[in-house]
N, C-alpha and C positions, 0 to 999 in steps of 0.2 A: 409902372402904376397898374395894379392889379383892376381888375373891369368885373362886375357881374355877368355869370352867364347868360348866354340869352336862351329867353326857352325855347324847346323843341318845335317845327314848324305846327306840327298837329296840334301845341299845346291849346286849349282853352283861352282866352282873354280873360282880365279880373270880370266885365261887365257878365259873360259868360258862366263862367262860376259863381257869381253870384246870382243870376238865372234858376242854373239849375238847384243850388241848391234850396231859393223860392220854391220851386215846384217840389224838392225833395219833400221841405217842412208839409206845404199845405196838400199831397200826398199822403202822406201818416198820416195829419189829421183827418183828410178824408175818411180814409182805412179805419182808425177810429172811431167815428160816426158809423160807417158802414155796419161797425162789429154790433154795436147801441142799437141801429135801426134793427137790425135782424135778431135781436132780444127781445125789443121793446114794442115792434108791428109801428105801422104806416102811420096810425092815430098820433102817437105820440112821439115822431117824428117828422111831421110833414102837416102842413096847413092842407091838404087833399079834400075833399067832401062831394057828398052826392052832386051836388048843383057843379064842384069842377072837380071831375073826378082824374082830368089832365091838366098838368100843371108844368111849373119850370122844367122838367129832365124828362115831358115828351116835345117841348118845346126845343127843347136841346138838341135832342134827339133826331127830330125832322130834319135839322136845322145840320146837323153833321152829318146825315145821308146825304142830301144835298149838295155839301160840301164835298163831300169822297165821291162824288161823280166823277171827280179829274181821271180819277183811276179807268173805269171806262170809255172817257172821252178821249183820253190820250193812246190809251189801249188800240182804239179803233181807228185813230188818226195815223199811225204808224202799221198798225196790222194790215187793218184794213185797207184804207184809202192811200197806203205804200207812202207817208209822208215822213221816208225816214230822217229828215232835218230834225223830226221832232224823239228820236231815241234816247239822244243822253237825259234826258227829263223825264222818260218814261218810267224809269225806277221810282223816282222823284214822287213821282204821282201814285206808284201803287202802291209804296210805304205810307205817305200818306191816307188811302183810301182805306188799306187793310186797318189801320192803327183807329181812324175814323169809325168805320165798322164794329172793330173791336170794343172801343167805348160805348158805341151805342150798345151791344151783347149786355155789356155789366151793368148798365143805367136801368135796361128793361128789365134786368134780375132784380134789382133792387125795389125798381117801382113794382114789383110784382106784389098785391096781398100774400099769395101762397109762394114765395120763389123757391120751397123743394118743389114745387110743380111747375117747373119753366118747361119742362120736358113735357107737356101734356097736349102739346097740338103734334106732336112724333105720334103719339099713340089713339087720340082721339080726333081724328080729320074733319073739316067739318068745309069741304069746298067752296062752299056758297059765299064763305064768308072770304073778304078781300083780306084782313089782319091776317087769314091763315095763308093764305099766299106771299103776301109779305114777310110771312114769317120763315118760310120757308125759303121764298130767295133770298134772304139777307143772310141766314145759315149757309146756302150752297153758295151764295158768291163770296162769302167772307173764306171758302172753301177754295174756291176756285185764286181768289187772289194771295192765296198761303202758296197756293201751287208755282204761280206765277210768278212770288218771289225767294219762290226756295231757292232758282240761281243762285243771286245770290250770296246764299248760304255755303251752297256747297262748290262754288268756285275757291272757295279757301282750303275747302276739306278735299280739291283734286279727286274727284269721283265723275272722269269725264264721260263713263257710261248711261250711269243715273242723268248728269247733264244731256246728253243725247236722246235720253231717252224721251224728257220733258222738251227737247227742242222737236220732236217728232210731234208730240201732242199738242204745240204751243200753239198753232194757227185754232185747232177745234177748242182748246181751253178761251180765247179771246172771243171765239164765236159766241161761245156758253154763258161766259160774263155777259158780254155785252147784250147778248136776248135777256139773262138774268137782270141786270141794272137795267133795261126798257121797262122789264115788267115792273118791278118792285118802285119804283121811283115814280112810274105814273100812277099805280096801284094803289101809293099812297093819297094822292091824288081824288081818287077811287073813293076811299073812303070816308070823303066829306061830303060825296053825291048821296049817303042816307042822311045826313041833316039838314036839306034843304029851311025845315021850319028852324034850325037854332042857330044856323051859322048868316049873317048878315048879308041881304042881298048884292053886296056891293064885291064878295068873296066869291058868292057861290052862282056857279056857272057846269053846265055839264061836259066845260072845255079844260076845267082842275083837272082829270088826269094828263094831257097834253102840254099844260101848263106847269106842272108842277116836273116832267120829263124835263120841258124847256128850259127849265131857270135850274135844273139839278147839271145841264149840261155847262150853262153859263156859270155857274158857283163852283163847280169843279175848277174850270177854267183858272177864274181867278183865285182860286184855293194851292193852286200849282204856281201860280204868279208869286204871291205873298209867301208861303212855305221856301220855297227858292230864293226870295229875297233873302230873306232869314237865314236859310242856309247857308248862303254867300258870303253875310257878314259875321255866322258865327267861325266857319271854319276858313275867312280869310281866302274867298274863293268864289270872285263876282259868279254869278252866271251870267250866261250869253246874251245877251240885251238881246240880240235880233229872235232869238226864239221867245223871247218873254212878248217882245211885240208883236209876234204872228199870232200868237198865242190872242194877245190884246184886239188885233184885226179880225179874228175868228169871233170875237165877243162881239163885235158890232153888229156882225150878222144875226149872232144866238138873241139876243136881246132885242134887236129891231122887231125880229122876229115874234119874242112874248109883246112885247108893245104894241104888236097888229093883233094879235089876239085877243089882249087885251080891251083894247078897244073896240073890236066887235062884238064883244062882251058887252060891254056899257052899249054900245049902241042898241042892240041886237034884245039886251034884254030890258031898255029902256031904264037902265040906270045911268044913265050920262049926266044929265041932273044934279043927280044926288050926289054928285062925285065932289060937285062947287056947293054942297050946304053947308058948308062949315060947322056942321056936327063932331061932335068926338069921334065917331066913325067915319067919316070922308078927310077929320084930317090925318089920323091914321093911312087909310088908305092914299092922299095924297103925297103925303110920305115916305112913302114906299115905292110909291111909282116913280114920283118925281126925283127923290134922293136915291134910289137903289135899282134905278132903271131908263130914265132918260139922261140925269147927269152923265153916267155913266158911258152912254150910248154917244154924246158929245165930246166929252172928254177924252174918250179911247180913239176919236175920231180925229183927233190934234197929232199930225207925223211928230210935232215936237215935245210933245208929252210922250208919244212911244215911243222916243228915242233916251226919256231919259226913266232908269232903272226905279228912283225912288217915287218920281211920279207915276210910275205905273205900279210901286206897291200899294201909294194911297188911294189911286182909284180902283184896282183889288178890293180894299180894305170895304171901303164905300160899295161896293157889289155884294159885298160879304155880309156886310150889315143889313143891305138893302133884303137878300133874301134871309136873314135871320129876322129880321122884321116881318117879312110874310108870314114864314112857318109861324111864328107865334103870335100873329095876325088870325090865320086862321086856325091855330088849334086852341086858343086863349083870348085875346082882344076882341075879336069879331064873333064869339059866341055869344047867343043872345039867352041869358039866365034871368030868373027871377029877379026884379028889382032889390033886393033887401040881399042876395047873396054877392060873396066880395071874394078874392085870393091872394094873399101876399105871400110870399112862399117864407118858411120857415128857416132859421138860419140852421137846420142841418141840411136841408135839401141845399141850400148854395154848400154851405161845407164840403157835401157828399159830391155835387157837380164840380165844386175847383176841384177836387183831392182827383177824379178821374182824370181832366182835362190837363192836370199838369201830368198823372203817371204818364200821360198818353206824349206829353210833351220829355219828359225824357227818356220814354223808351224811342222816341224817333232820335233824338239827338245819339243815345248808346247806338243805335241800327246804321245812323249815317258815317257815324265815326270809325266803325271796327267793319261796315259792309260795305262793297263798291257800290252804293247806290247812288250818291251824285256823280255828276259828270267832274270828270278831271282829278278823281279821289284817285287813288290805289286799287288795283286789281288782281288777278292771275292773269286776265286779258291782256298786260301792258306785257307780261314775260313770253305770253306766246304759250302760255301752258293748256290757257283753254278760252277758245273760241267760241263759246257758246253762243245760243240763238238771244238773249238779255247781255252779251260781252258790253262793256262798260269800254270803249276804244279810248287812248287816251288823245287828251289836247296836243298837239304841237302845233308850232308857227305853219303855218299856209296849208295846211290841211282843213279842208271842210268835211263836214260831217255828210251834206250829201252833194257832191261833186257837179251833180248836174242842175240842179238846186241851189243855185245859193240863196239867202234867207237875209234883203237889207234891215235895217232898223228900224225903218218907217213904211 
């Protein structure tokens, strides 16, 4: 009795394929729209106006720096702070950060009025101003994190000189990032200390650039949690529950952390109050805090919750929101406009934001597939061909990743 064949370990699942090809479709039409807005100008694609001249895709936008911290924090948790338990996820983290990065490049082209002039803070500087700092490191770290995972790339292509070479540089390119992503992540931060009179007291404190550092660290965190989750069950390839919950136990700290800030915030500037008026404003902000910063802080705090893989992707999920709710807390919700002025974004600007959000979703999926980026994939590393300073080591039974280290699940 003859049998179907089974398919190849790598293959895709139906749920999978029909994944990506979601994101293929709503991709094209992205792209479509895209081609319409840059005929057509801003006006006549985009609800944008004087009174919100920022709108859904800087909202986005904040909100995926934020996210692509992981690349950073992880970066530093293994470089720096020698936590190599946490290596085979560090790939993990930079494909995601670089990919993160890279959306936000295409978003701000697009929100641009002039986008043949994206190039116009290269040639006319203007120091003073924090957006040109920011602009400038989110250019040189999208730079630095291309570098960082050129490995990679040319672990396939057997170029083990070029590999040496970037393994010689690899300590001062992490140093570069991560002063890069201190600047630019609190800098953002930065500049909502010129709206004092638009952004709502309950937001604005002269502790947002520290603030907005602190929670880019903790959203990273869980950005690497959730992405891994994912990963795992697209290519049939749990990851390691006990790094995912170290990972979880570092967020208790990151978070307690904004939550002291916080609060000396309200204290400090005598909005404590206004936090229980149950206004449109305090319950926004109560929302945010409570769902997207103390649950969280409890819930990660359960050994039995981080010991199991799916509840630690839904409390990820719930961090993830929590800080997607700030950023657009404070670059949209918490702006104080003219009464009679409104924003509903136009259904090209969602068009144009899923069509990014998914290319972004399957070029991570093509990268993780055909590159050793997650842990226990296929390498040159596993033959011994090349060692490099990112080697991707493979999983066997009773080997741990740091010997001296072990890493429980709770």
């Amino acid at each position: 009795m003859s049998t179907a064949p089974s398919p190849p370990p790598n293959a895709p699942g139906t749920a999978v394929t029909v994944s990506l090809s979601t994101c293929a479709a709503i991709a094209i039409a992205g792209l479509a729209v895209v081609v319409y807005r840059f005929a057509a100008g801003l006006g006549a694609s985009t609800n944008l106006t004087d009174a919100y001249p920022w709108g859904l895709w800087i909202g986005i936008d904040f909100t995926l720096i934020a996210l692509s911290g992981g690349a950073f924090t992880l970066a530093a948790m293994v470089h720096v702070f020698n936590l190599e338990r946490y290596r085979p996820i560090l790939r993990t983290a930079l494909l995601t950060g670089w990919l993160g990065y890279l959306s936000v490049l295409v978003i701000l082209v697009v929100d641009l009025g002039r986008p043949d002039r994206f190039w116009g803070f290269l040639a006319y500087p203007n120091p003073l101003s924090p957006l040109y700092e920011v602009s400038w490191c989110v250019l040189l770290y999208s730079a630095v994190l291309t570098l960082e995972l050129l490995p990679s790339v040319l672990e396939r292509a057997r170029t083990p000189r070029v590999l040496a070479l970037l393994g010689r540089i690899q300590i001062p390119l992490v140093i570069l990032g991560v002063t890069l992503s201190v600047m630019h992540q609190s800098t953002l931060g930065t500049v909502f200390l010129a709206l004092s009179e638009r952004l709502h007291p309950l937001w604005f404190t002269p502790l947002l650039p520290l603030l907005f550092l602190v929670s880019s660290i903790g959203a990273g965190l869980a950005a690497v949690i959730v992405v891994s989750h994912l990963a795992g069950r697209a290519f049939r390839n749990p990851p390691d529950a006990a790094l995912l919950a170290g990972l979880a136990r570092t967020s208790i700290g990151v978070w307690s952390l904004y939550l002291l800030l916080i609060a000396g915030h309200l204290v400090f500037s005598g909005q404590f109050q206004a936090t229980f008026a149950l206004d449109r404003a305090s319950l926004w902000f109560l929302l945010e805090i409570a769902g997207g910063v103390i649950a969280p802080i409890l819930l990660f705090s359960r050994p039995r919750l981080r010991a199991k893989p799916t509840a630690l992707f839904a409390i990820a999920l719930l961090v993830i929101a929590g800080v997607a709710l700030n950023r657009f807390n404070t670059t949209l919700t918490a702006q104080q406009v003219r009464a009679q002025a409104s924003y509903t974004p136009h259904w090209m600007e969602l068009v144009i934001q899923a069509g990014v959000l998914a290319a972004a979703v399957l070029a991570w999926y093509l990268a993780a597939r055909f590159l050793p980026v997650l842990p226990g994939r296929p390498s040159t590393a596993q033959s011994g061909e090349v060692n490099g300073p990112h080697s991707v080591l493979p999983d066997t039974p009773g080997r741990e990743t740091d010997r001296s280290s072990p890493h429980p699940a709770s």
